[in-house]
N, C-alpha and C positions, 0 to 999 in steps of 0.2 A: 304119530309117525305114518300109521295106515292109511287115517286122513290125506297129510300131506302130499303122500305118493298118489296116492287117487285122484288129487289135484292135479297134479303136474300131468296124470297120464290126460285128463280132461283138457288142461290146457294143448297139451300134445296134437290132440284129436283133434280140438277147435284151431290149432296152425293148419297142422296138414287137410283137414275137409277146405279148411281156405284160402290154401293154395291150390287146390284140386278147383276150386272154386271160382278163383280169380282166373286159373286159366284156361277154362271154359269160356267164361267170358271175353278173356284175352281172343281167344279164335272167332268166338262172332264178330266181335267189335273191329280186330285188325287184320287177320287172313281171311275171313271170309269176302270183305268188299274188294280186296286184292285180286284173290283167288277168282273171284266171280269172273273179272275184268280179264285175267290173262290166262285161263286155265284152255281157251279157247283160239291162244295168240302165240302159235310155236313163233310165228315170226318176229315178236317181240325177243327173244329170247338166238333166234339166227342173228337178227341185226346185231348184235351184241356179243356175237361170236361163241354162245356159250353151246357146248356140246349135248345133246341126250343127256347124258350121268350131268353134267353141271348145272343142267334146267332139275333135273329131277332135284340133286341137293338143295339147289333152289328155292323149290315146292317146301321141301322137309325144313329148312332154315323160317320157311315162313309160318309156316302151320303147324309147326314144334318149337321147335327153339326161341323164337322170338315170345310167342305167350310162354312159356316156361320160366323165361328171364324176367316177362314185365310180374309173371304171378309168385317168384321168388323174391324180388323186391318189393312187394306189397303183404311180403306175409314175415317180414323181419322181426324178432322178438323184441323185445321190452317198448319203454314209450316211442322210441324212432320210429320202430316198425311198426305202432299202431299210425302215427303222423301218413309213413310211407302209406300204409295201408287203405288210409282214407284218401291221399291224394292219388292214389292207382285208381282208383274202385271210380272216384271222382270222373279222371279223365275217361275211363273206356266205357264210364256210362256216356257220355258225352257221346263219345264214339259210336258207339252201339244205336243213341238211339239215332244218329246219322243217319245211317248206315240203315237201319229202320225204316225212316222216316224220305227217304229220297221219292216216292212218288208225289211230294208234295215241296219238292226240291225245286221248282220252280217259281212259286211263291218266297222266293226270299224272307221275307219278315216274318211270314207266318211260321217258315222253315224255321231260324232260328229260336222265336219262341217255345213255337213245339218240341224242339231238341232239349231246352234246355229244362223245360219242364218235366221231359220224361225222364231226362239224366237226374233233376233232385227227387222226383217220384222213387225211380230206382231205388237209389244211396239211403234214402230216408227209410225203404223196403227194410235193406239189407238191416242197416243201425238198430232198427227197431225191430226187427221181424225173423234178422236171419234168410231172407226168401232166395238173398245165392247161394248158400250153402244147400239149400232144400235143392236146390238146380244142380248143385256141382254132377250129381251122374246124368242128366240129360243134356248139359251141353257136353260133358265127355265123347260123347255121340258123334259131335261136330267133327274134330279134325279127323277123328276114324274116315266119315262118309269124307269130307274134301279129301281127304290121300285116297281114297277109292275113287274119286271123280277125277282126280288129276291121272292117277297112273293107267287108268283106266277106261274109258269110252269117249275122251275128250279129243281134243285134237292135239294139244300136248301131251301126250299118254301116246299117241301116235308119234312124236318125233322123237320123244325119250327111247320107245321099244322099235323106232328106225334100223336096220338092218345097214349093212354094208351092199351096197350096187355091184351088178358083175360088167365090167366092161366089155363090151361086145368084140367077137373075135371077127372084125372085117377082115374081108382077103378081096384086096386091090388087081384087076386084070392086069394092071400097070402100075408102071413105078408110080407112087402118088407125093407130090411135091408143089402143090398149093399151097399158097398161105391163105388162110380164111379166118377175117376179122369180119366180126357181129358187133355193132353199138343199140342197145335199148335205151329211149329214152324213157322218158316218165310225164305222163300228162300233155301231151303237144297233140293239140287241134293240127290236123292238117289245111282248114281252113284258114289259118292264120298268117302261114305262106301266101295266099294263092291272091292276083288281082282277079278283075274284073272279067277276064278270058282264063281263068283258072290255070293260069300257068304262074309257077313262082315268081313271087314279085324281085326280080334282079337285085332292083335300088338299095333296095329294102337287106336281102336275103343271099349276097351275094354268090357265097360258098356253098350252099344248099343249093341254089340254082344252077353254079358249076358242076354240083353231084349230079344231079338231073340230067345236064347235058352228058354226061358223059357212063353214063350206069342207063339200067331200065326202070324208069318211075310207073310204081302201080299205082297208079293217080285215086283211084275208087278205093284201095283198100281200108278193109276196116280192123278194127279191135276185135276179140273173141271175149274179152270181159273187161266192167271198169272198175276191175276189184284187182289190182296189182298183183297178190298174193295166187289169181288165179290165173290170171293173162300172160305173166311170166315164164312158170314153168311151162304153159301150153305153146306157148311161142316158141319156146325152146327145146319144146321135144314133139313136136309135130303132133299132138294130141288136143282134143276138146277141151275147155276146161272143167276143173271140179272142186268146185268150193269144199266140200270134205277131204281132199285128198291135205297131205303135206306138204309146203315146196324143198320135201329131199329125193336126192338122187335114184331111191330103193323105190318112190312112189312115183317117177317116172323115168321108168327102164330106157325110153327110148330119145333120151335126151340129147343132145349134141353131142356133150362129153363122154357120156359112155357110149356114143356113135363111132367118134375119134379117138378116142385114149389110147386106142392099143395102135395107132398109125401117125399119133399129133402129138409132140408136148404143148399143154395146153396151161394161160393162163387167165386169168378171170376175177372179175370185183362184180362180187352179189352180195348188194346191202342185206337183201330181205331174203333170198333163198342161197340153197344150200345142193344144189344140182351135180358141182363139182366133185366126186367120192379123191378123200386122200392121195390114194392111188392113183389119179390120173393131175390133180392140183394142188397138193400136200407134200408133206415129206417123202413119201413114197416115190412119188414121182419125182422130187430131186434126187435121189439119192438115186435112182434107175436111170434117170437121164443124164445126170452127173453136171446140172444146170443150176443157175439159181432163178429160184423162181418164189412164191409170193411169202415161202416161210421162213425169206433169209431178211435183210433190211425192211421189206417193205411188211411182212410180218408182226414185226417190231412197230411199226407204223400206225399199224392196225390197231394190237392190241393198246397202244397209247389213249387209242380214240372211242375202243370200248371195251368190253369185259366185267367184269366183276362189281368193280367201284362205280361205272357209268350205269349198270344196271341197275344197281341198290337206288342209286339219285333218280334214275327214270321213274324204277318202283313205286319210290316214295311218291314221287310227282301223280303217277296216277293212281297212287291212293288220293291222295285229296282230295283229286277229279273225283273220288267214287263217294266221298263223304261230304261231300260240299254243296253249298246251294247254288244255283244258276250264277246270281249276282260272284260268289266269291268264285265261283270256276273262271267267269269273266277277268277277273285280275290276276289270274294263274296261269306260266305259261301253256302256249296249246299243244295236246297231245294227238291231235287231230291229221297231223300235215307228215308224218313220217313212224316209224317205230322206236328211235331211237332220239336221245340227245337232247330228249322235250327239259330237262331244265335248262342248259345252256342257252346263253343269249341266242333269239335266232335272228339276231343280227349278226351282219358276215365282217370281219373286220375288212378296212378299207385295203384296198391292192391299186397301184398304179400300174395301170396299163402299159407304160410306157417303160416300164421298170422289163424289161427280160429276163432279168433273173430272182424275180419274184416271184417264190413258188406264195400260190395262192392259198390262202387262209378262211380257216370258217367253221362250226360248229358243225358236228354230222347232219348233213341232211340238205344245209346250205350250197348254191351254187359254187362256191370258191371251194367246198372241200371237196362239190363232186369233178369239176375241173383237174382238180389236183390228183385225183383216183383215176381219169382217166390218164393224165399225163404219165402219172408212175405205172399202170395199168401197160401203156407203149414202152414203157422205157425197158420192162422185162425182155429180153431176147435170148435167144434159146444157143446152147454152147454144144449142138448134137446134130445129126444132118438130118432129125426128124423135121420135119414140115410144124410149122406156129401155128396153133391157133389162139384167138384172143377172143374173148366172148365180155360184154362190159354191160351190166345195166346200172344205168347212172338216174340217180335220183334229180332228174333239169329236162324240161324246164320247170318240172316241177318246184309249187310255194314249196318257203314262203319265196315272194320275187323280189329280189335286193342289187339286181344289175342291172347293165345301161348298155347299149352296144356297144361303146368303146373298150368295155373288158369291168372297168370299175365297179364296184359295189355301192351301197347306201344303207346306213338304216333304212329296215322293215320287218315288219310283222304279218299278222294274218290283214289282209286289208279291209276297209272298212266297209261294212256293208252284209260282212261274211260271215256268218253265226254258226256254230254245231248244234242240229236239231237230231234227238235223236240219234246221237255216235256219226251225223251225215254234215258236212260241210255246203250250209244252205245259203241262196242267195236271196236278199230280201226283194222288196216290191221298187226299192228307189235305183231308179237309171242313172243316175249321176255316180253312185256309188257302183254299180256294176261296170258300167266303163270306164271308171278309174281301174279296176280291175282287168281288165280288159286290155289296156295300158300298158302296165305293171307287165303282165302276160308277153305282150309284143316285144319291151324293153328286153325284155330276161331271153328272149328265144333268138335277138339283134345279137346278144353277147354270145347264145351259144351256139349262131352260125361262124362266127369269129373260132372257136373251140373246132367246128367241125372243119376249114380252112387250117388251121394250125396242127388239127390230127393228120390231113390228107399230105400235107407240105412233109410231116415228121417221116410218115411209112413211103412218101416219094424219097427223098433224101436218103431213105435206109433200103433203097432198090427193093421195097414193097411190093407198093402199090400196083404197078401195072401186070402182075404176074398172080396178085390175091383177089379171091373173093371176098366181097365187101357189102355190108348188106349193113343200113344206117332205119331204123323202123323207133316204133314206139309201141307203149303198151295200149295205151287208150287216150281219148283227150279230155277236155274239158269245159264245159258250157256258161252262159255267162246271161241265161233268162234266169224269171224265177223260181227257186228250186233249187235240188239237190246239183250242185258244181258238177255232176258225173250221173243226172238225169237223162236218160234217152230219150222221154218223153218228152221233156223240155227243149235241150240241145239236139237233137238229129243227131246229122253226119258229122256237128262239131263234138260229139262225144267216142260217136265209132269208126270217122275217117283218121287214118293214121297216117304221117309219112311211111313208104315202105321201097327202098331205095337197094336193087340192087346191080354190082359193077360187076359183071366176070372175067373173068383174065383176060388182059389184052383188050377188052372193050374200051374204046376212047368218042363213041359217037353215041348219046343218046335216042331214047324211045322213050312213048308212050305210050302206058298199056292200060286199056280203062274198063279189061277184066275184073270179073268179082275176086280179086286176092282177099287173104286172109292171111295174117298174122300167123296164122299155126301154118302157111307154108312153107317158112321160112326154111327148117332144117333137109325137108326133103328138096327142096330148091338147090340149099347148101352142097347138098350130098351128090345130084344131078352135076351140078356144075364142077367136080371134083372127081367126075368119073367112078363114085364108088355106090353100089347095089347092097342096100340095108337088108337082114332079114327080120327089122319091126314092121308093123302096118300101122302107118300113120293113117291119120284125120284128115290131114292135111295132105296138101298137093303139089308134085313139083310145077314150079309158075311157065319151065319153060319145054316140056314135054308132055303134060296132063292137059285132056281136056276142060277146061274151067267151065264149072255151071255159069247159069245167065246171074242166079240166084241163087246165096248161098241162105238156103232154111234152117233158120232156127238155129243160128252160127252163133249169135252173140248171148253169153249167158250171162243173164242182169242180176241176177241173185237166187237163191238157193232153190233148184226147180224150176225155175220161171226165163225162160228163149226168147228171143226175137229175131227178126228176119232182118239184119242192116241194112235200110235200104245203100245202095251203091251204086245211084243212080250220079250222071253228072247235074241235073237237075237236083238232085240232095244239097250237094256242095255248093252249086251258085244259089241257091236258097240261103243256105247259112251267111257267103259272101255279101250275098245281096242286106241283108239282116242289119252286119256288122259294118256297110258301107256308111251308113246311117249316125255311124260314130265316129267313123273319119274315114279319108278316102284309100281305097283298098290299093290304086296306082300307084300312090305317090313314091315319094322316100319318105328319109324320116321324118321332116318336117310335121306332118299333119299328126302326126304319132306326138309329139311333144307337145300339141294343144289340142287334145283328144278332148270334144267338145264344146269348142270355138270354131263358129261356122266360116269368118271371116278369117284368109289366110294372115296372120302375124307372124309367125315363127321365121325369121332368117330376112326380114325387112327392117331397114332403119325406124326407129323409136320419132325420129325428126322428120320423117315422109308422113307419120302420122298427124300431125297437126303442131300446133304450137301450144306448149304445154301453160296449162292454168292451175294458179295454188289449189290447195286440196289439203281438207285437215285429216286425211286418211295416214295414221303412224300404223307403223307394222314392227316388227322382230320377229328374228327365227327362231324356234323351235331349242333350247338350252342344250347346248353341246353338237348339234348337228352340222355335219359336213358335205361334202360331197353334190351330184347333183339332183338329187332329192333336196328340194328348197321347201318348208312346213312355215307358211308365212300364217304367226298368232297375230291377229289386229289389235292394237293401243287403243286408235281410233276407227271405226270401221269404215269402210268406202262406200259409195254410193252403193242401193239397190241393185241387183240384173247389170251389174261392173264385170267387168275381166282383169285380170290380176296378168301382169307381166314381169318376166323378168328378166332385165334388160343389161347383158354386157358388152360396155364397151361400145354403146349406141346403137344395139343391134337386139332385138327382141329373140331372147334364146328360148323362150316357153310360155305356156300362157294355161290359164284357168277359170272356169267360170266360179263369181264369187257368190252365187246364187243361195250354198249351201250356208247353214248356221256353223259357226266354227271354225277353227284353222283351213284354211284352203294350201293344198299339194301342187306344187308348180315341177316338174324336170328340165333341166337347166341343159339344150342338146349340145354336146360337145363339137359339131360344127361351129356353133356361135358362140360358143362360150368355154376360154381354157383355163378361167379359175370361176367357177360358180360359187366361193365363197366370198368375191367381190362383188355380186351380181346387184344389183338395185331391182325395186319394186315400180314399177309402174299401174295406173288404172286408168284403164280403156272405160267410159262410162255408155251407159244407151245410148246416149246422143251424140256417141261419137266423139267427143273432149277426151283428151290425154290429160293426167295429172301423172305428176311426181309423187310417191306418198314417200313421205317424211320416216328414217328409220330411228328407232327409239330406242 
């Protein structure tokens, strides 16, 4: 009897040391590569709408609860729970030694062997040895220090123990009764406007070049950083920026919204921060203003698109990133191009242009769903005789790039050419591949002049415009040498020239001003034009009372400590122009855009001016399931050598490609010439000049 008890109490012992055992383990293997990843990424956690206490539960669901649950199911009694036991222990060695082993995560083969060897080393440990039970108090250790790193000296620790903003108590000389609309974009070279004489290309940019005429274009200005998370808040609150700080309202006091809150009902779409305090864009402020505003319908909208459930699926996604080797990261989607949404397709479903009452569709972070954020972003109007303001950073033209001027979408992904080296979105050594990107770029920025045309039309229509300040800018841009995509040293002025476009009331006559601005002018700008006297001390300058340096030193902050001087010269800019001429001509329209790398004009001339066509055993098909005017011509047969690939509706050459490259060759099908590009034919231009028909299969 004595025996028997003594037994059970042993077996007792031997469950619970290995449960205590298993989820130790559990936390190195599954929250620690988690945790590593986002303990440093409050904005992971803003995109996704989650508050301070919800990011915190967050934390504790990852690094409690979850090993709790895998180390309860692996310590189940009788034969199951030994089965259980070994398939737990199985998998998060596996895991573990991932997670381990990632300095060597770029050798794929070697990666996987390695892992899988230290995972049966492990298992074979414990079976025979016991050696996780000997560990159960030293990985206990684990989640203690991660809940001390998270709540604590991180920078999520920082937005969890974020404080509430005090909104500044302006007092107005005068009635104040401006409307004041702010649009951020996201990644837009300013050089990608501009022709040959550095004025926006019309043909091209139509609506942007109407803004110009009619607002003050700061033709020189630059970015303050190409780190989103810092360029934003700084832009928005007339400060420097600070890669430690948080993008919430409490950690920059002197922000638009708590500039205006207490004189503006104020609405606003920030993916990635968090600037807005309740009180001024919350329920607070409906219930004070007696409006609706973004916590009724569009709210609703919101949380459909993230929260909770979209965060869990994000999570998981960049666990794998964190335990995976190069090669399997490769076939995973990318977590690279936004903070949110990385499992959903980041293909944009397709939208017809021509459709009006098509609200546009898309995965967060997609052109069509930030369209759509702006559209409902306008459509809030205020039911009080406070004065609007609208403040919008929109994730566009930022990737991935999936439009076309005419408004339409396409299948697309990260494009080819474009790798993450080091958490850094890198371009390789091949030119062919960087000006298809380059392309893609121009295409997507066509649609979102269409967007900034259809904004200006909406606020004229609603007796707006001519009465608001309006100020149309971006955060940073984007370079297209070898290198990091948001390389200074690579791209120049195509990293730190920004568009920075402002209209104040009642101006209908352009200028151009080719002072050093700076992005962090903005709010004291805003403020100037609006007649109201701040008591913060901005960084930044009003553009049209302040003296402007020649040179703004040591303005652009490239990464954590480290300054540069942007150059802001007009010789910056036609350097970059001059560059990018090289890939197609900066004058044109779109034409030369749709056979971006084809020296010989094709695009928008008959197929039958070109010669008189000769058989050709060149068979081609498209790409399985693809629509739209993204044409992905796979060859049956392949074409001649140093060919060009055409694609021809209706007798009219609507795109073209060099077929130089190994593999499917990308044609864009320009909606001048072409109004169903899924009827389009294949044509090949060869060296010597011969047209063929190639045969579709």
């Amino acid at each position: 009897m004595a025996y028997a008890m003594e037994e059970e109490r042993t077996d007792e012992h031997r469950r619970s040391t290995g449960v205590l055992a298993l989820f130790g383990l559990a936390v190195f293997a599954v929250s620690f590569p988690l945790v590593r990843v986002l303990v440093d990424a409050p904005e992971f956690f803003i995109a996704h709408d989650l508050t301070g206490t919800a990011t915190a539960v967050f934390f504790v669901v990852v690094i409690l609860v979850v090993p709790a649950v895998l180390a309860l199911v692996g310590s189940l009694p009788g034969a199951v729970g030994r089965v259980m036991q070994f398939v737990v222990l199985g998998i998060l060695s596996v895991l573990a030694a991932a997670g381990l082993l990632q300095p060597i995560s770029g050798l794929s083969a070697l990666f996987v062997v390695a892992v899988l060897a230290l995972a049966v080393t492990l298992v074979a440990a414990e079976v025979q040895r016991g050696w996780l039970r000997s560990m159960g108090a030293v990985l206990l250790v684990l989640p203690v220090l991660l809940l001390a790193w998270t709540l604590g000296p991180s920078r999520v620790g920082s937005y969890i123990r974020s404080s509430d903003a005090t909104v500044l108590a302006q007092k107005a000389s005068k009635p104040v009764d401006t409307p004041v609309v702010v649009v951020v974009f996201d990644e837009f070279p300013l050089t990608a406007l501009l022709d040959h004489d550095l004025h926006i290309n019309s043909d091209r940019f139509p609506n942007l070049a109407a803004l110009a005429d009619t607002s003050s274009w700061f033709r020189t200005a630059s970015s303050i950083s190409p780190q989103t998370s810092a360029s934003v808040p700084a832009l928005l609150s007339g400060m420097e920026p600070d890669l430690t700080k948080v993008p919430v309202a409490s950690a920059y006091p002197s922000n638009i919204f708590l500039q205006l809150g207490n004189l503006y009902e104020a609405h606003d779409y920030q993916p990635i921060t968090s600037l807005c305090p309740d009180s001024v864009c919350g329920a607070g402020a409906a219930s004070k203003a007696g409006s609706k505003t973004k916590t009724d319908d569009d709210a609703q909208q919101s949380a459909s698109r993230t929260g909770w459930g979209d965060a869990a699926d994000d999570a998981l996604l960049v666990y794998r990133h964190a335990v995976s080797s190069d090669a399997m990261r490769a076939d995973l989607p990318s977590i690279s191009q936004g903070w949110a949404g990385f499992g959903g397709s980041p293909d944009a479903d397709l939208v017809d242009a021509a459709a009006a009452d098509e609200t546009p569709k898309g995965g967060y972070g997609t052109f069509p769903a930030q369209v759509g954020e702006l559209q409902s972003l306008l459509a809030q109007k205020g039911h009080t005789d406070r004065p609007q303001l609208w403040v919008a950073h929109l994730i566009a033209p930022h990737m991935p790039w999936v439009a076309v001027p005419d408004g339409t979408t396409y299948a697309g992904a990260v494009p080819p050419g474009l790798t993450v080296e080091g958490g850094t979105l890198t371009w390789g050594q091949d030119e062919a591949q960087r000006r298809a990107g380059y392309q893609r770029l121009l295409l997507q920025i066509g649609a979102l002049d269409r967007e900034v045309g259809a904004m200006r039309q909406e606020l004229e229509q609603e007796g707006i415009w001519d009465d608001a300040v309006v100020v149309v800018t971006a955060d940073h841009g984007v370079q297209f040498e070898p290198g990091g995509s948001r390389a200074v040293g690579a791209g120049g002025a195509e990293v730190t020239g920004v568009p920075l476009f402002v209209k104040a009331p009642h101006q209908t006559k352009g200028r151009i001003d080719d002072r050093a601005a700076l992005t962090m002018d903005v709010v004291p700008t805003v403020l100037g034009q609006i007649g109201l006297q701040s008591p913060s001390k901005f960084d930044g300058l009003d553009l049209f009372t302040d003296r402007i340096p020649d040179r703004r030193t040591d303005a652009f902050l490239v990464g954590a400590g480290s300054t540069t001087t942007p150059d802001q010269s007009l010789d910056a800019l036609r350097k970059v122009v001059e560059r990018r001429s090289k890939w197609l001509d900066p004058d044109g329209g779109w034409d030369p855009v749709f056979q971006v790398g084809v020296q010989q004009q094709l695009v928008g001339t008959s197929v039958a001016s070109l010669g008189a066509a000769t058989p050709s055993d060149a068979a081609w098909h498209r790409t399985e399931g693809e629509t739209g005017r993204r044409v992905t011509i796979e060859w049956d047969a392949a074409p001649p050598s140093s060919s060009t690939a055409l694609v021809v509706c209706d007798g009219t050459v609507a795109g073209a490609a060099d077929t130089s490259q190994a593999g499917p060759v990308t044609v864009f099908a320009a909606p001048d010439h072409c109004s169903e590009p899924d009827r389009g034919e294949v044509w090949i231009l060869d060296s010597d000049g011969a047209i063929h028909q190639a045969r579709r299969s």
